[in-house]
C-alpha positions in Angstrom: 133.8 131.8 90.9 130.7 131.7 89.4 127.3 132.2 91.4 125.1 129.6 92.6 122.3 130.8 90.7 124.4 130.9 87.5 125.3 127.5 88.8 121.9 126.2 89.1 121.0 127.4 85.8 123.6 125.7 83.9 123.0 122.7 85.9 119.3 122.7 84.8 120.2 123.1 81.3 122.5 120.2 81.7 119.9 117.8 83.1 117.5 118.9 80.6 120.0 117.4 77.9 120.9 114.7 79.7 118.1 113.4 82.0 117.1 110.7 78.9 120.7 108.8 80.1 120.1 108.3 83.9 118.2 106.0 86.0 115.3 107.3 88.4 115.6 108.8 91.7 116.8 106.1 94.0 117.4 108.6 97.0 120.5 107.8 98.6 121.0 104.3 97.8 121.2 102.5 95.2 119.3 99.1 94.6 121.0 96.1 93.9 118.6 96.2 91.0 120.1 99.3 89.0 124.0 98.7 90.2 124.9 99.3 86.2 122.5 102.1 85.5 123.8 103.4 88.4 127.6 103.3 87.7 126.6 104.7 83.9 125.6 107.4 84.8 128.0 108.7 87.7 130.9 108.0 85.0 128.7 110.3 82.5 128.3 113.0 85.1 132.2 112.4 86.3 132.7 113.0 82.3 131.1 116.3 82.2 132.4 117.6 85.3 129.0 117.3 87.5 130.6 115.2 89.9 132.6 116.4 93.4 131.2 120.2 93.1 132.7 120.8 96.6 135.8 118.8 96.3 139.3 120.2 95.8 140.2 120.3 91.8 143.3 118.3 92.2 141.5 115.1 93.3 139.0 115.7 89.7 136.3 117.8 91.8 135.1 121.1 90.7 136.4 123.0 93.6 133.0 125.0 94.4 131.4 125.5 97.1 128.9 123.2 99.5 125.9 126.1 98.4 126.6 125.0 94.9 126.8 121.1 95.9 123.3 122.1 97.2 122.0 123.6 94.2 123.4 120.8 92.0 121.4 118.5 94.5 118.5 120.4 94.4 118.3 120.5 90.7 118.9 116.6 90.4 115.4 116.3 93.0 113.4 118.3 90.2 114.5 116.8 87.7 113.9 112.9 89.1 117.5 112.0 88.5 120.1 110.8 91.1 122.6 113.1 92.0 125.0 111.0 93.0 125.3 107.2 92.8 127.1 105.5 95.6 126.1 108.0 98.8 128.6 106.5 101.2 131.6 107.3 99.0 130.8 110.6 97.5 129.4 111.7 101.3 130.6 109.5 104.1 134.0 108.1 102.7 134.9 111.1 100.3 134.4 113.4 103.5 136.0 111.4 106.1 139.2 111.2 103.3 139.3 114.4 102.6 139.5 115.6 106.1 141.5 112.7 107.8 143.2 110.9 105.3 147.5 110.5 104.3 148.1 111.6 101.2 148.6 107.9 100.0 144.8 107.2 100.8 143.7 110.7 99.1 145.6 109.7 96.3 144.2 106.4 96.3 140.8 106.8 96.4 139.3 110.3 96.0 139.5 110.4 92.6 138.8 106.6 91.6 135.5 107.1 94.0 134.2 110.3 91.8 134.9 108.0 88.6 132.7 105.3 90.0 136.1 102.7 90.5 135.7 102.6 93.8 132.2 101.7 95.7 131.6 102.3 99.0 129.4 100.7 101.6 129.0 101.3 105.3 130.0 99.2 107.8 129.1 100.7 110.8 125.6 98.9 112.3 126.0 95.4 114.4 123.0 93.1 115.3 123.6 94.2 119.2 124.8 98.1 117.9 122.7 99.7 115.5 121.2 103.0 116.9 124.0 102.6 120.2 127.4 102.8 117.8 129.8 103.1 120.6 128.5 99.2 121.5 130.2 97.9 118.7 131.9 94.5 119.1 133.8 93.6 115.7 137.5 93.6 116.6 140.5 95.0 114.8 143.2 93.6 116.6 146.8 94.7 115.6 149.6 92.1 114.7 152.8 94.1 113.8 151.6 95.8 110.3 148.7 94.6 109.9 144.8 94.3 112.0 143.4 91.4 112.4 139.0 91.8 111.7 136.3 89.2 113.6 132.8 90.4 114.0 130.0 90.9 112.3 127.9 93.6 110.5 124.4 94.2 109.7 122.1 96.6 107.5 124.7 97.0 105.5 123.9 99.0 102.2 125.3 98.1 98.8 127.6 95.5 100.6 127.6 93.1 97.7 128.0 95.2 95.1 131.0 97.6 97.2 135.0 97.3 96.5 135.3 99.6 99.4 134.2 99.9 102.9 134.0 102.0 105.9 134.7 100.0 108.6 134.3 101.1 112.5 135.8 98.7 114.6 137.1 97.9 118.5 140.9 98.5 118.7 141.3 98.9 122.8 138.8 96.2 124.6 140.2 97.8 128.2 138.9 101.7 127.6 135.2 103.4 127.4 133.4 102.3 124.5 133.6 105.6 122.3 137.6 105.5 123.4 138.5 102.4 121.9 137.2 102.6 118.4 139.2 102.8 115.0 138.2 103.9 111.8 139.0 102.3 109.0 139.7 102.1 105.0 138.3 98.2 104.1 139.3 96.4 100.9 136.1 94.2 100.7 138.2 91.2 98.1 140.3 90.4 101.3 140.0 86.7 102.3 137.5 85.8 104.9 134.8 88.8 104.4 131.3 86.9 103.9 128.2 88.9 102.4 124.8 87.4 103.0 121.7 89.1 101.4 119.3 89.7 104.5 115.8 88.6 103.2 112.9 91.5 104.5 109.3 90.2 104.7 108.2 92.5 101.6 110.4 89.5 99.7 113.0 92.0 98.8 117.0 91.5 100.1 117.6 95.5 99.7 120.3 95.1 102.3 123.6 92.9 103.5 125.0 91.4 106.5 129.1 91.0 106.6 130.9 88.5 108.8 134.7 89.0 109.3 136.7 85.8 109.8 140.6 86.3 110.6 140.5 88.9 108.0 143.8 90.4 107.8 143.9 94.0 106.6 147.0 96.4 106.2 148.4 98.9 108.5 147.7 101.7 106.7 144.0 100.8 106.3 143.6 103.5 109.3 141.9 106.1 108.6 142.9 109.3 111.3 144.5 107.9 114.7 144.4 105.1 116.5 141.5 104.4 119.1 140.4 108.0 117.1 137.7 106.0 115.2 134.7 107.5 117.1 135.7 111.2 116.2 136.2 110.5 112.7 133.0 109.0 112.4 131.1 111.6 114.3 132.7 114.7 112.3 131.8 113.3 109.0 128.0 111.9 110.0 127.7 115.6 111.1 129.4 118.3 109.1 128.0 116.7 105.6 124.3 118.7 105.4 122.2 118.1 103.2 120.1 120.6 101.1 116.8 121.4 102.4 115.3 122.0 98.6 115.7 118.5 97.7 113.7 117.2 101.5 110.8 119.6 100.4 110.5 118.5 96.9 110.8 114.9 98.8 108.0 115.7 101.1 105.7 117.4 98.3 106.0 114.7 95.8 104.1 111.9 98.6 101.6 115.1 99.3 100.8 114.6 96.3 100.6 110.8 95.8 98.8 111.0 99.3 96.3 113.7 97.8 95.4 111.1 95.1 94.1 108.5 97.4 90.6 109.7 97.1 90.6 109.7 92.9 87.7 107.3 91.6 86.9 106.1 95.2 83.7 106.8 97.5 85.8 107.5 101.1 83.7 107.0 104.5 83.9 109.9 106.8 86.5 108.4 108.7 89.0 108.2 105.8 88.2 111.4 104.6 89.4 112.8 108.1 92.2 110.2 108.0 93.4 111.8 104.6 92.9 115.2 105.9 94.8 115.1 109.0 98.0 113.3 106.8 97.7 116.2 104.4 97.7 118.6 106.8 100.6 117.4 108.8 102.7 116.9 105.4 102.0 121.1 105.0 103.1 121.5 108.7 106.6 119.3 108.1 107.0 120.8 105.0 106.8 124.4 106.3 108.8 123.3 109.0 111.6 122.1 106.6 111.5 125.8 104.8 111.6 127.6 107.8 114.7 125.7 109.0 116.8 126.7 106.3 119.8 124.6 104.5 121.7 124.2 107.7 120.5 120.7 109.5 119.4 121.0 113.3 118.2 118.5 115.6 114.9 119.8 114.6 116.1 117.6 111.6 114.7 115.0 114.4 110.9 116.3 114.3 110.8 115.9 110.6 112.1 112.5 110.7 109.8 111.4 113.2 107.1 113.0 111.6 107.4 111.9 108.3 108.3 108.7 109.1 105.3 108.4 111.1 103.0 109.9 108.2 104.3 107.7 105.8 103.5 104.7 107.9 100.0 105.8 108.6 99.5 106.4 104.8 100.3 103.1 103.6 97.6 101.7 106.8 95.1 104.3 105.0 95.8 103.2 101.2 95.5 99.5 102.3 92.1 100.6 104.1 90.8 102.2 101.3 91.6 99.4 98.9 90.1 96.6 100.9 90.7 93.1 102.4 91.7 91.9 98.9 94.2 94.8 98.3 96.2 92.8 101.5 96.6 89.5 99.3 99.3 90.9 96.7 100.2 94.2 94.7 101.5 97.2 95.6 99.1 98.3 98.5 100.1 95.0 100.6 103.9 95.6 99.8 103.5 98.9 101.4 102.1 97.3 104.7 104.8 95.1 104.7 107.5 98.0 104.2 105.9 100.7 106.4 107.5 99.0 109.9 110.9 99.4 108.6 111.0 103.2 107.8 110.3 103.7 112.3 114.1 101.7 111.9 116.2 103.0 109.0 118.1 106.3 109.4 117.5 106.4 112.6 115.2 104.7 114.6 112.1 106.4 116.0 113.2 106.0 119.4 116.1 107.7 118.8 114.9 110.8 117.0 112.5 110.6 120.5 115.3 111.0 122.7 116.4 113.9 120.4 114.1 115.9 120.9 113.4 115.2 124.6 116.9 115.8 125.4 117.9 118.6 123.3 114.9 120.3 122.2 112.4 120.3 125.0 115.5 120.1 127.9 114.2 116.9 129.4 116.5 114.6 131.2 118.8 112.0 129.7 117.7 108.6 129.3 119.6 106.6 131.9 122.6 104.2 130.6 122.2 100.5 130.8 125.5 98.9 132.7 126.4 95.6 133.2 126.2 94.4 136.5 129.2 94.5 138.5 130.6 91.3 140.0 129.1 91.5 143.8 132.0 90.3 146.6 131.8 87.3 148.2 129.7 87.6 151.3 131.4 87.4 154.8 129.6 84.4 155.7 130.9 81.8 152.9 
């Protein structure tokens, strides 16, 4: 097998050759926006054999290993190209039917999602379980061979542009709320699935909500075992890692942008110890992501937090800096208007909170909300 660092060095020749073909870096997600560009150039990389590093060589992978998957990663970040296009098939749903599916579903879909034929979103949020999964409401009811899908999903990425979806649903109303929860394979043409573009304040409609009417869905959509759901979606959200390299290149790339706030303008003293303290917190996370090495930990939580935080902050500063008029339009106010929602997606802030109280510094859990229970009629009526 060859090395990683003879992998990485092919792989850097590659993009070097080829870089001219894709779009930019859209992280993990791709916008509705760049859909084509997007599917162009996974079906170049699928082409020249730069797509499924890690996966097994009979579904069209390249049967490495996930240090070269890494590397090819880590190459794609310096060279401001995506290295995959649809996240949530080549990660999420690739992983989950690799490690749980039939051979019917491997067959079906592993190599069709590396070639781009099959799109994946995720269908996992609802508007009253986002951050708390095992709240979920949407029901998959079974009626002889097939489930029967009403509910509702929100923050749903790609949704509109998806064949595919990975669907987490309510199988068993009667047991505990991670025991009654199905995973499943979605075909997103079946009758009564409606996609709504959610409309954010910054004017944008980056992301989908889904509303399941009767929709009747096959048998053999399962994915793993019945009522099983929660396991399947918990082994694949945590045995995918991703490489640290690409995070620090991330992370020094808005050091940088943040560095040039100060070009051409005359800072007060207040914003120059504004910019100082974000600089010198981006050099704290970004040691703190070299020390931790490529394996994810829930110190993954400090640098989400962090970041997040910084980045908020920064676009507060830059709007500062700018002036009232900077607010009215352009890209300082869109920034504003973005910053809330970074505290929300992958995770919100409260959550990566309770991370690291619980596991990290050993503080108690947060108590559980319960429904009230139905008191007994008093003695006296």
């Amino acid at each position: 097998m060859i090395t990683v660092d003879e992998f990485g060095a092919q792989a850097k020749q590659w993009l070097a050759e080829n870089k001219h073909l894709a779009p930019r870096d859209y992280g993990a997600i791709c916008p509705p926006d760049m859909v084509q560009a997007g599917l162009s150039w996974q079906r170049h990389l699928f082409t020249h054999g730069k797509t499924g590093i890690h996966w097994p060589v009979e579904v069209g992978g390249q049967g490495l290993t996930a240090a070269h998957q890494g590397q090819w990663l880590y190459e794609c970040a310096l060279a401001g190209v995506p290295g995959v296009f649809n996240m949530v098939g080549l990660v999420l749903a690739g992983g989950s039917i690799q490690k749980f599916g039939t051979p019917e579903q491997q067959s079906m879909h592993l190599n069709a999602t590396l070639r781009a034929d099959h799109v994946w979103c995720q269908l996992f949020s609802e508007p009253g379980a986002g951050s708390d999964l095992g709240s979920l409401s949407t029901k998959a009811e079974r009626d002889g061979d097939r489930f029967i899908i009403n509910g509702q999903k929100v923050w749903c990425s790609g949704g509109r542009y998806s064949n595919w979806g990975i669907l987490m649903a309510r199988t068993n109303q009667d047991a505990p709320k991670h025991e009654g929860i199905s995973f499943f394979l979605l075909d997103m043409s079946l009758p009564g699935i409606d996609i709504r573009p959610l409309k954010q304040m910054t004017g944008e409609s980056e992301f989908d909500e889904v509303f399941f009417t009767d929709v009747e869905m096959p048998a053999e959509a399962l994915l793993g075992p019945l009522h099983g759901g929660w396991g399947v979606g918990m082994a694949v959200l945590t045995s995918e890692r991703g490489h640290i390299g690409t995070s620090v290149i991330s992370l020094e790339r808005r050091l940088d942008s943040i560095s040039r706030l100060a070009e051409g303008r005359q800072l007060s003293a207040t914003e120059k110890q504004k910019l100082a303290k974000l600089l010198s917190q981006g050099m704290a996370y970004k040691a703190m992501a070299q020390r931790q090495g490529p394996v994810a930990s829930t110190a993954a939580s400090l640098m989400k937090l962090g970041i997040t935080e910084m980045m908020f902050e920064t676009s507060m500063l830059r709007a500062e800096i700018s002036g009232m008029d900077s607010l009215l339009d352009g890209s300082d106010a869109f920034g504003v208007l973005s910053a809330p929602g970074g505290r929300i997606a992958g995770g919100t802030s409260q959550v990566q909170r309770n991370i690291i109280g619980e596991r990290l510094l050993g503080l108690p859990r947060e108590p559980s909300i319960k429904k009230p229970e139905t008191l007994p009629p008093s003695k006296e009526s």
